[in-house]
LOTITI-457813 format. One line per field, with one value per residue (C-alpha): residue number from 1; residue in one letter; z, y negated, x. Coordinates in Angstrom, 3 decimals. Example, Ala and Ser with C-alpha at 12.3 -4.5 7.8 and 13.67 -1.06 7.14 Angstrom:
REM LOTITI-457813
i = 1 / 2
aa = a / s
zz = 7.800 / 7.140
yy = 4.500 / 1.060
xx = 12.300 / 13.670
This chain:
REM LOTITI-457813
i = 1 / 2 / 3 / 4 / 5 / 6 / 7 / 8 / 9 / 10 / 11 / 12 / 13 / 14 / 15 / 16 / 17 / 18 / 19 / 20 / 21 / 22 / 23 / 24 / 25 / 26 / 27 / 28 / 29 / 30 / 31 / 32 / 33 / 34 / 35 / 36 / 37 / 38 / 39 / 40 / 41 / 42 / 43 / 44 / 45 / 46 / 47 / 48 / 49 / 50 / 51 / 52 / 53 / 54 / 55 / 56 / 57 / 58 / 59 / 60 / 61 / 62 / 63 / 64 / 65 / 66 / 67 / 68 / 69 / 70 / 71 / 72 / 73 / 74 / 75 / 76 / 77 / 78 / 79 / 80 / 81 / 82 / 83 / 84 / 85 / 86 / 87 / 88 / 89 / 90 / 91 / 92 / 93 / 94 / 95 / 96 / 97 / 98 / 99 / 100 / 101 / 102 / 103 / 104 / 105 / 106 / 107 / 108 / 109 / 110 / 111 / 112 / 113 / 114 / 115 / 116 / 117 / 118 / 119 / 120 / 121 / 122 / 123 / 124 / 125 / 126 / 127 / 128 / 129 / 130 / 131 / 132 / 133 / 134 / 135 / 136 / 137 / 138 / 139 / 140 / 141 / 142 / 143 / 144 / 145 / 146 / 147 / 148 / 149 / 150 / 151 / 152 / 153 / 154 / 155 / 156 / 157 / 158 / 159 / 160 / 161 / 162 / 163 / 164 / 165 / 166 / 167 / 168 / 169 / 170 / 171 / 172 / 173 / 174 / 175 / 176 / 177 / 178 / 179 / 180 / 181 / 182 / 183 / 184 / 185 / 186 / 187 / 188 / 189 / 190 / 191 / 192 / 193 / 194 / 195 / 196 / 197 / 198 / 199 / 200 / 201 / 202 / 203 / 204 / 205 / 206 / 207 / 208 / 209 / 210 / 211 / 212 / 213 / 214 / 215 / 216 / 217 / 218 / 219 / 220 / 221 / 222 / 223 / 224 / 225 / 226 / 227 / 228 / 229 / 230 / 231 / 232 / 233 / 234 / 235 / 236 / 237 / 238 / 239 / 240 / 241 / 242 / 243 / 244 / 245 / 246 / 247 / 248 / 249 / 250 / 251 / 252 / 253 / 254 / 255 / 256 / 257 / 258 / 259 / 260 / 261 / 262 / 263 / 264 / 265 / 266 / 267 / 268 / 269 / 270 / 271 / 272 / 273 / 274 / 275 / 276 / 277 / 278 / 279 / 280 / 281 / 282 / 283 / 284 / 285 / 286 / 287 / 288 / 289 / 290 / 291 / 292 / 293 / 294 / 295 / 296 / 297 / 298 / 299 / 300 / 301 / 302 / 303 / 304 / 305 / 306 / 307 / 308 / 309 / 310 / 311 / 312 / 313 / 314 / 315 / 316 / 317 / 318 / 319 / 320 / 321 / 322 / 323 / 324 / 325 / 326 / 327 / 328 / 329 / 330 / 331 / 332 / 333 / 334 / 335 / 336 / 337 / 338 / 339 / 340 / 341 / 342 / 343 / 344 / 345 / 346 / 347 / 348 / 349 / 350 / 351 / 352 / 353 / 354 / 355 / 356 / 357 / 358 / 359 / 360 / 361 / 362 / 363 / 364 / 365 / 366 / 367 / 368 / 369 / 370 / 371 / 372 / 373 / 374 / 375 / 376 / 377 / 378 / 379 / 380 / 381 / 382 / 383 / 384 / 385 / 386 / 387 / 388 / 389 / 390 / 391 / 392 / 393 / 394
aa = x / x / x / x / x / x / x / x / x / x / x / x / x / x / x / x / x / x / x / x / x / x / x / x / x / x / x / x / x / x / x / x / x / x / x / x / x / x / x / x / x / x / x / x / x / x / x / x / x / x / x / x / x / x / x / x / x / x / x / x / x / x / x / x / x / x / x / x / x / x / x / x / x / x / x / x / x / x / x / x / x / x / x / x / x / x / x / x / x / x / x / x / x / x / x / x / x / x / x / x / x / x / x / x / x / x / x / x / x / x / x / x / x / x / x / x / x / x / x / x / x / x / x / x / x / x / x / x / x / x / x / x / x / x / x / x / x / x / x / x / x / x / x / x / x / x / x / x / x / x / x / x / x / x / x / x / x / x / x / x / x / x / x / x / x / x / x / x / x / x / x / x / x / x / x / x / x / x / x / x / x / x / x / x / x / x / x / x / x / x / x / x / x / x / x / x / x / x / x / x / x / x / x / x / x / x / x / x / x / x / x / x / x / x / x / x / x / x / x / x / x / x / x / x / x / x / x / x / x / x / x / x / x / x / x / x / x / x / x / x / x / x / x / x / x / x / x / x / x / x / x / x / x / x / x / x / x / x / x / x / x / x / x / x / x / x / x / x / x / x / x / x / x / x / x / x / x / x / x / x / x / x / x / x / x / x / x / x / x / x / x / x / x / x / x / x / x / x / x / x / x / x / x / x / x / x / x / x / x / x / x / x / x / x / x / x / x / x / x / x / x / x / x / x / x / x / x / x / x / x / x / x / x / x / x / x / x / x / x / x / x / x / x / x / x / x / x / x / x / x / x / x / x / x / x / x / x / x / x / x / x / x / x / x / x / x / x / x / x / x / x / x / x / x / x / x / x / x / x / x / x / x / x / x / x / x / x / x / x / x / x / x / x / x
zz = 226.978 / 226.514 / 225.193 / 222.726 / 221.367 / 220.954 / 218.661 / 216.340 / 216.292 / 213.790 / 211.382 / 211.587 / 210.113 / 207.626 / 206.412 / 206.483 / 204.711 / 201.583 / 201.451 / 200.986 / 198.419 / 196.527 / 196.856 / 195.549 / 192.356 / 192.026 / 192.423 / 189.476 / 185.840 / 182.628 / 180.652 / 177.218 / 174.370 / 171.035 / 168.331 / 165.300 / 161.561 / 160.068 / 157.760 / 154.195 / 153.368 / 150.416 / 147.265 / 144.177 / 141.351 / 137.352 / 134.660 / 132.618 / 128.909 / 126.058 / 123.293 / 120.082 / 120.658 / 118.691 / 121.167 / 121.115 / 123.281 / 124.358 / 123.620 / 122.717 / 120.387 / 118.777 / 115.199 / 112.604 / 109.197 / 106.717 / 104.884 / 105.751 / 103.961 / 104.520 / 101.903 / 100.220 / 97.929 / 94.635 / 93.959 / 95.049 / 94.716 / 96.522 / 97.516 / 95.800 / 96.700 / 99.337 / 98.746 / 101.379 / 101.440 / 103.047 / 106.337 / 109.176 / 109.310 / 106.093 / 103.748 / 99.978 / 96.680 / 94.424 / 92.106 / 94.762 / 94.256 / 97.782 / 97.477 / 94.223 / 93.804 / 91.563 / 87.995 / 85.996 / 85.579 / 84.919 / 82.000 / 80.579 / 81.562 / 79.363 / 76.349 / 75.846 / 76.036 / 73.116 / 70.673 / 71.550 / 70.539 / 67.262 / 66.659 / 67.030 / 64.638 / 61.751 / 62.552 / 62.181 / 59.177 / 57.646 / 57.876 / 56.783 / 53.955 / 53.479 / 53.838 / 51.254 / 48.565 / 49.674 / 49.318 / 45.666 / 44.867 / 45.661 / 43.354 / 40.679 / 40.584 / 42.546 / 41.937 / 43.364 / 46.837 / 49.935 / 51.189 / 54.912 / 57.188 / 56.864 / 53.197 / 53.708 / 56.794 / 59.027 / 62.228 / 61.726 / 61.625 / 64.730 / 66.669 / 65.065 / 66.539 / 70.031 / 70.675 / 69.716 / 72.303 / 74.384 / 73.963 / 74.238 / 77.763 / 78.436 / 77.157 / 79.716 / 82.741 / 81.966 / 81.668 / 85.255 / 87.368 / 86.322 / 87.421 / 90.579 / 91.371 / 91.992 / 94.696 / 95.575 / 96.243 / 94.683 / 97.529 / 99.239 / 102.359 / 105.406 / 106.702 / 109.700 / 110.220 / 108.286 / 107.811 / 105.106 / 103.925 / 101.261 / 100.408 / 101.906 / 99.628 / 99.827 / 98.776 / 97.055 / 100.333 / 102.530 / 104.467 / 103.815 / 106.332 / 106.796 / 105.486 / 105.960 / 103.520 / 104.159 / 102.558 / 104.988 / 108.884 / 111.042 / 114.838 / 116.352 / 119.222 / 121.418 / 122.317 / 125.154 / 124.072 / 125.793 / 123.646 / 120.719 / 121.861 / 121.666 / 118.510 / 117.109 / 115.409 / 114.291 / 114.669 / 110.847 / 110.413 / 106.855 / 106.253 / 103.165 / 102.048 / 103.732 / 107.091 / 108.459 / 111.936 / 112.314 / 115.035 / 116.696 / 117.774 / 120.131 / 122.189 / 123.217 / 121.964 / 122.648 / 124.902 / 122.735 / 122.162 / 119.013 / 117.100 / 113.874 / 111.990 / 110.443 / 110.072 / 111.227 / 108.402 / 110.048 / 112.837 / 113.278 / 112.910 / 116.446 / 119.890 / 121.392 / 123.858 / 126.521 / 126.871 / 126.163 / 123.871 / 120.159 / 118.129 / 115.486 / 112.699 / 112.431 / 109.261 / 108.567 / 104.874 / 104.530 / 108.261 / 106.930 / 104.658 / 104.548 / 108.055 / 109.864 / 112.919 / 112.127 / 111.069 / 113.386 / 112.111 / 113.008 / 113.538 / 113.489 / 117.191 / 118.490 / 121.161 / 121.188 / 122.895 / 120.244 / 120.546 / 118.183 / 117.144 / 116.567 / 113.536 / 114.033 / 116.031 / 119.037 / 121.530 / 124.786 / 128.702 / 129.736 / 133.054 / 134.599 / 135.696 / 138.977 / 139.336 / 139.223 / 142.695 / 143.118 / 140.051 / 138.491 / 140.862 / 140.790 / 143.416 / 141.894 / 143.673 / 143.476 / 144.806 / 147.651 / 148.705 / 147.348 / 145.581 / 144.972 / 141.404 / 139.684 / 135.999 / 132.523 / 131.696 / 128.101 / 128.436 / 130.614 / 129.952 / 132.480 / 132.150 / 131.685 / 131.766 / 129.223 / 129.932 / 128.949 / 131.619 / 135.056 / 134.998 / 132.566 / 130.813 / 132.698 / 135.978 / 138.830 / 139.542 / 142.687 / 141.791 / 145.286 / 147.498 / 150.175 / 152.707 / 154.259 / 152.194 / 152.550 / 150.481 / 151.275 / 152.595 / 153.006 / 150.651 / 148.880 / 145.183 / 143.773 / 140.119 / 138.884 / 137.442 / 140.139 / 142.239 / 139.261 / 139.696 / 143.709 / 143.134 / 140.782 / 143.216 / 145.892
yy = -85.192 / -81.646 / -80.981 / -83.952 / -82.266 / -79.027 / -80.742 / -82.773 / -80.175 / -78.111 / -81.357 / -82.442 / -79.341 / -79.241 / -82.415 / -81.535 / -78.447 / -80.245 / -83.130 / -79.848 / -78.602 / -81.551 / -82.522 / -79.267 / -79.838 / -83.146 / -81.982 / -79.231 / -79.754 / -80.346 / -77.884 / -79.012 / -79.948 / -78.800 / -81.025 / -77.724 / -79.461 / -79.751 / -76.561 / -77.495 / -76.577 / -74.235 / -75.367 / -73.933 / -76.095 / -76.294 / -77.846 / -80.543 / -80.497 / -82.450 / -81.347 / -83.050 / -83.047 / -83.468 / -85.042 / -83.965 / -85.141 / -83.767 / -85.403 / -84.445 / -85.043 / -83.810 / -82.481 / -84.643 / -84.783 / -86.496 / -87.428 / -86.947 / -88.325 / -88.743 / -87.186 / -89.478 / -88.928 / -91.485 / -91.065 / -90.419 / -87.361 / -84.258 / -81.478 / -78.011 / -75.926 / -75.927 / -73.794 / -71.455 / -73.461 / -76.254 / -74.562 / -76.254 / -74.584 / -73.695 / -73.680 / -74.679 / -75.599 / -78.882 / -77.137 / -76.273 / -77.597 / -78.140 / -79.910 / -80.173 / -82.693 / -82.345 / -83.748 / -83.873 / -87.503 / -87.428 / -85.310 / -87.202 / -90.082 / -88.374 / -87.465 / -91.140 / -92.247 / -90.231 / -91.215 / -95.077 / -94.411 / -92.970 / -95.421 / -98.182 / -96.103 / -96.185 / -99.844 / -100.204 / -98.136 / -100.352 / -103.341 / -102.246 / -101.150 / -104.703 / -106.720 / -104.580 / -105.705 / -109.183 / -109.119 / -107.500 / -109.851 / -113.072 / -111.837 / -111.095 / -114.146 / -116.562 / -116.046 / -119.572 / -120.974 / -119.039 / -117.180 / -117.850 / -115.075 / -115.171 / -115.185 / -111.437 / -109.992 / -110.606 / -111.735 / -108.787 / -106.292 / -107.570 / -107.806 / -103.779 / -103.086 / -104.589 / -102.795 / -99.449 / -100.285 / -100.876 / -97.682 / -95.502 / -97.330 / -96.880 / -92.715 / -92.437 / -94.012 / -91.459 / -88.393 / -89.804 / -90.272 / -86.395 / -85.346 / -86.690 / -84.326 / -82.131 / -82.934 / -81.959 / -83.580 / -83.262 / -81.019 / -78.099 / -78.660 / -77.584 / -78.783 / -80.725 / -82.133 / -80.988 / -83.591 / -82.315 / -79.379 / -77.852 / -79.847 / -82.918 / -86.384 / -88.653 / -92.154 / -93.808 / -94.005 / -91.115 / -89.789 / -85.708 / -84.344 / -84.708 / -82.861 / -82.775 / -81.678 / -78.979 / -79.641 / -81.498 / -82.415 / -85.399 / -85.122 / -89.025 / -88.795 / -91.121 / -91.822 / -94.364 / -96.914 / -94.264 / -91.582 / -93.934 / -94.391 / -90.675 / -89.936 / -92.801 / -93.750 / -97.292 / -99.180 / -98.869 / -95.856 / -94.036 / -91.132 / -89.359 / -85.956 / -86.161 / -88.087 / -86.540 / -85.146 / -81.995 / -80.817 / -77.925 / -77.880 / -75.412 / -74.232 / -71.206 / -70.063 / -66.730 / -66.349 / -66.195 / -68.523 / -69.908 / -72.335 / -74.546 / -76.408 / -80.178 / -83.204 / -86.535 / -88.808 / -92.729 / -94.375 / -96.944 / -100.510 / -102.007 / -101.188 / -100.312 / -103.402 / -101.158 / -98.386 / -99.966 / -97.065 / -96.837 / -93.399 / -91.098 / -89.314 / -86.215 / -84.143 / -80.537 / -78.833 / -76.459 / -76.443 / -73.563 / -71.054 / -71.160 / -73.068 / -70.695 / -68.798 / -65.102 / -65.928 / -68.558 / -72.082 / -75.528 / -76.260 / -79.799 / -81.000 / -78.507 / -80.672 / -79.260 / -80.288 / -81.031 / -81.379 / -83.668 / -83.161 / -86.139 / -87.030 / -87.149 / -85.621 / -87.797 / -87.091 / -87.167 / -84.904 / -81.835 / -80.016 / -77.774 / -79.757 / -78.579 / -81.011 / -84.458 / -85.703 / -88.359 / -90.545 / -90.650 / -89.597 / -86.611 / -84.931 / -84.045 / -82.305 / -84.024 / -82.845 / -80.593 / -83.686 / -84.898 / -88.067 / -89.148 / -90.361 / -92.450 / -91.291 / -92.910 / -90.757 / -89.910 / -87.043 / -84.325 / -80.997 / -77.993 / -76.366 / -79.586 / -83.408 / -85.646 / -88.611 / -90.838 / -92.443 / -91.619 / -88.426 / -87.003 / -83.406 / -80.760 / -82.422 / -80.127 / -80.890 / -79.413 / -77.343 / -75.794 / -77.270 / -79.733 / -81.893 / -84.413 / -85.373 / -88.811 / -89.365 / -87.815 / -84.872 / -81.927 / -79.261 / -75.961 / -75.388 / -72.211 / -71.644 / -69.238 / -67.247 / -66.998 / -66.144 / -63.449 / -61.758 / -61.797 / -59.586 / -57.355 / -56.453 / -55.960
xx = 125.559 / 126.548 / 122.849 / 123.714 / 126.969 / 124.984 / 122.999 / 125.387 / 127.943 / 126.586 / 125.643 / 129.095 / 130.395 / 127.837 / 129.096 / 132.475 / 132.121 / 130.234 / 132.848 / 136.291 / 133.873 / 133.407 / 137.224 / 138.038 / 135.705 / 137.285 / 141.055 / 140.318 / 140.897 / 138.248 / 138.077 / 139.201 / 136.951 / 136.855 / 135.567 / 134.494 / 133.732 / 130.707 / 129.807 / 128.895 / 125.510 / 125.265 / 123.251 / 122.200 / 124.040 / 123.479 / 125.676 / 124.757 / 124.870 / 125.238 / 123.002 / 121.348 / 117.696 / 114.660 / 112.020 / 108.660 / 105.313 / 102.072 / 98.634 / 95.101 / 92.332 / 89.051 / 88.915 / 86.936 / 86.204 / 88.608 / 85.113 / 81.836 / 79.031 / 75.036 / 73.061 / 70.481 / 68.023 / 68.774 / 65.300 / 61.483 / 59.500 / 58.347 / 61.006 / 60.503 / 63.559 / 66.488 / 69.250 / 70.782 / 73.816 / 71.790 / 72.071 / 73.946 / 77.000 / 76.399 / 79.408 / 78.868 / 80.379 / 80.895 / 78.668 / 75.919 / 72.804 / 71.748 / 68.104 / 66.046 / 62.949 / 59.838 / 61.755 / 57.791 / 58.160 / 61.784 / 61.462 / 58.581 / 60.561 / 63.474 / 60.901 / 59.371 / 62.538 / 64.596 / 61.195 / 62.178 / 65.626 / 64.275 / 62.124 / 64.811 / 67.036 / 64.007 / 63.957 / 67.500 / 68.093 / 65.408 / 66.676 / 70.020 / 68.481 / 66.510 / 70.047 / 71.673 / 68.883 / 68.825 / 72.383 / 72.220 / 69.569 / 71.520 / 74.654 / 72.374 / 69.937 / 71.381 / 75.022 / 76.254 / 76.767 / 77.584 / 74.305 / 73.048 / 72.631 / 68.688 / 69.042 / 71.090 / 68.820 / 71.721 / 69.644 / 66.822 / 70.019 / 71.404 / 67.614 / 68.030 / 70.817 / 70.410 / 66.927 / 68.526 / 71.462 / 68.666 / 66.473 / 69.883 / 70.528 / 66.982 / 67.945 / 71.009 / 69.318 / 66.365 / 68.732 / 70.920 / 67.398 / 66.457 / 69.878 / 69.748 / 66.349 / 69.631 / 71.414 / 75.021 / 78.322 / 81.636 / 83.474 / 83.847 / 82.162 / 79.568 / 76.299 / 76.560 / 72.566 / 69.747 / 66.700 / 64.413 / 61.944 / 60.254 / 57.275 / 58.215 / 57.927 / 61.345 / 61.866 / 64.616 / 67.319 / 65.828 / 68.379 / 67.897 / 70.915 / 75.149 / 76.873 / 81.670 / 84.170 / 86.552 / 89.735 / 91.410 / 90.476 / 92.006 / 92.858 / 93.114 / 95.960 / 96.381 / 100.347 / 101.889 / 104.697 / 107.375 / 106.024 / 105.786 / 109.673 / 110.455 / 108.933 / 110.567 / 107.417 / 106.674 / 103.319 / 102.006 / 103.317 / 102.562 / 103.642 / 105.811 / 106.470 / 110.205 / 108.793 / 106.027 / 106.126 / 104.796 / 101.990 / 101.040 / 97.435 / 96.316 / 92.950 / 91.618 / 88.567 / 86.132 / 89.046 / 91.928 / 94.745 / 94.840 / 97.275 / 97.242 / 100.113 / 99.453 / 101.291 / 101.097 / 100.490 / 100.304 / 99.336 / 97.098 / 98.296 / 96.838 / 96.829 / 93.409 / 92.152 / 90.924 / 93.149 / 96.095 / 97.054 / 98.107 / 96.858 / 98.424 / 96.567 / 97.567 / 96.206 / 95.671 / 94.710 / 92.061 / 91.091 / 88.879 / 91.068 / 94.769 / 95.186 / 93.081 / 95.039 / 93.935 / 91.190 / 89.886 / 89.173 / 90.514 / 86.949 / 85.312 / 84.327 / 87.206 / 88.917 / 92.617 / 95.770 / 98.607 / 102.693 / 104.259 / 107.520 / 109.983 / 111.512 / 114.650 / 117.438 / 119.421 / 122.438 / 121.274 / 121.620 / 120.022 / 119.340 / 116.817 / 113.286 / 114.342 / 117.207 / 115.196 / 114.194 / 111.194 / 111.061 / 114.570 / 117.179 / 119.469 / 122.050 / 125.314 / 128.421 / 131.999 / 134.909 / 132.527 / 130.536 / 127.022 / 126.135 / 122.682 / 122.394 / 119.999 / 119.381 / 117.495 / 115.152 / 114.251 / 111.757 / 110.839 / 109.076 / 108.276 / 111.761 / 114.086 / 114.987 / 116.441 / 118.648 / 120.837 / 122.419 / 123.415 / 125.049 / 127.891 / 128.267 / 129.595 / 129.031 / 127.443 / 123.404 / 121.519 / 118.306 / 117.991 / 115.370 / 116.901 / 114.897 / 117.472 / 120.436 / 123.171 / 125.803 / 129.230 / 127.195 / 129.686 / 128.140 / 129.345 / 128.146 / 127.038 / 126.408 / 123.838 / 126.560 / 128.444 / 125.180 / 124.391 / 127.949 / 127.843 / 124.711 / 126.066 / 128.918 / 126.710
């Protein structure tokens, strides 16, 4: 027994000991809770403004030739000369007489031809000369009645006259077959293909090369309907000197940047099947002189990208590019908290968005980058002034 108390003794205590403590904790106070606010986050802000704009849209397209033309021979024979000019990339004149075939034949042709017409005038002038004395004889022998034509030569002067129509048509078709062993067009142009040589015999219809005038170039742009939409251009368009939207074309070439000015002058009346898309012309004069940007040419095959301005001017909402979240939705600051906004969107460029709808001028936009955001989220603006003035103090 006593060996058993010796043993328990200590446990007992050990218990007793843990159960004051734990009263003790129980008996004492909490310590009281405080509840602190939520501290607005601190955002970048911009103001929204109400501006008249003039819309304008980005595209592409090659240069091409307003006309370009293959040059065929009109008639047959062998080449003897080719001029310079008929180089490709060649540049030439209306004047410029770019291939010239053997014209032998074509002067004799020329040559048998003018003695036909003079020997239809002899014929003709003879039997003028036979229907005047037929005619003097009937009013001096005959003197009654009404003659018939064969009586006066009539017929023989008419057969006259019709064979030396004849031999002068026979003359001018001559005299255009040996002008044609000249060949040029009626532009200001450049070679595109060369097909021919000295020596070589054509046909009537050989093709001899290709050849592009210079005075104006066309640049086919492809547009969307929304684009279509901010230019405010119609399907059909055409063009007038008060209406056409100007273009700037730009590329970079040998390194440098280069730009052009032209106009749009219509667009096409259909919508392509497989793209879906509808195209504007636009049109630039003298791609090779007076357009030219320091001296660099709106050359044909030059792919370039082009910005089309719109034609006329429309009221309409504008804030930094930063601003616009996902697709169309905005954060704007009221009264210290956020609202998420969803916005129309009329156009956007690198630095800004147009809209419509959605917001209102002079209200507060976020540019700062934010990850997680809720509605009635407790946030502080600053405005780039006031960020720019903070600075300055500093």
């Amino acid at each position: 027994m006593r060996k058993f108390l010796k043993f328990v003794a200590p446990i007992v205590v050990l218990i007793a000991g843990i159960g004051s403590i734990v009263a003790l904790g129980a008996a004492k106070e909490a310590p009281e809770k405080k509840e602190e606010a939520p501290r607005p986050v601190s955002l970048h802000v911009d103001e929204v403004r109400a501006e008249h704009v003039t819309l304008s849209v980005h595209t592409q397209g090659e240069v091409s030739p307003k006309t370009e033309i293959d040059l065929v021979s009109q008639v047959s024979g062998r080449i003897v000369s080719i001029s310079e000019s008929f180089a490709v990339g060649a540049s030439f004149g209306p004047d410029t007489t770019l291939i010239k075939i053997e014209d032998s034949d074509y002067t004799l042709a020329v040559t048998s031809a003018e003695a036909r017409v003079a020997e239809a005038n002899v014929r003709l002038e003879k039997e003028l000369a036979d229907a005047r004395i037929k005619r003097k004889q009937w009013q001096d022998w005959v003197q009654d009645g009404t003659p018939t034509p064969l009586a006066l030569n009539a017929p023989q002067v008419a057969e006259a006259q019709a064979k030396l129509r004849a031999a002068e048509a026979d003359l001018e078709k001559a005299k255009l077959a040996l002008s044609r062993t000249k060949i040029h067009v009626p532009f200001h142009g450049r070679v595109l293909e060369r097909k021919a040589g000295v020596g070589q015999f054509v046909n009537i219809g050989a093709s001899l090369g290709r050849v592009f005038a210079t005075d104006k170039v066309e640049i086919r742009l492809p547009l969307t309907d929304s684009q279509l939409a901010e230019l405010n251009l119609p399907i059909g368009f055409v063009a007038t000197t008060d209406n056409a939207p100007s273009v700037t074309l730009k590329a970079t070439i040998g390194g440098k940047f280069h730009t052009w000015k032209g106009r749009i002058v219509r667009t096409h009346a259909s919508v392509d099947q497989q793209t879906r898309l509808m195209y504007a012309v636009a049109e630039v004069i003298d791609p090779y002189g007076t357009a030219s940007s320091h001296g660099m040419p709106l050359a044909v095959g030059l792919f370039v990208s082009a910005e089309v301005d719109g034609v006329q001017s429309q009221q309409a909402l504008v804030m930094p590019r930063d601003a616009l979240r996902n697709k169309d939705k905005v954060y704007v600051i009221k009264d210290d908290k956020l609202e998420i906004r969803t916005v129309s969107i009329l156009s956007t460029t690198v630095d800004q968005v147009i809209v419509t709808m959605g917001v209102e001028a002079g209200e507060k936009v976020v540019t700062s980058p934010v990850q997680s955001v809720y509605d009635g989220m407790a946030v502080q603006a600053i405005t780039r002034s006031a960020q720019n003035l903070d600075s300055v103090s500093r």
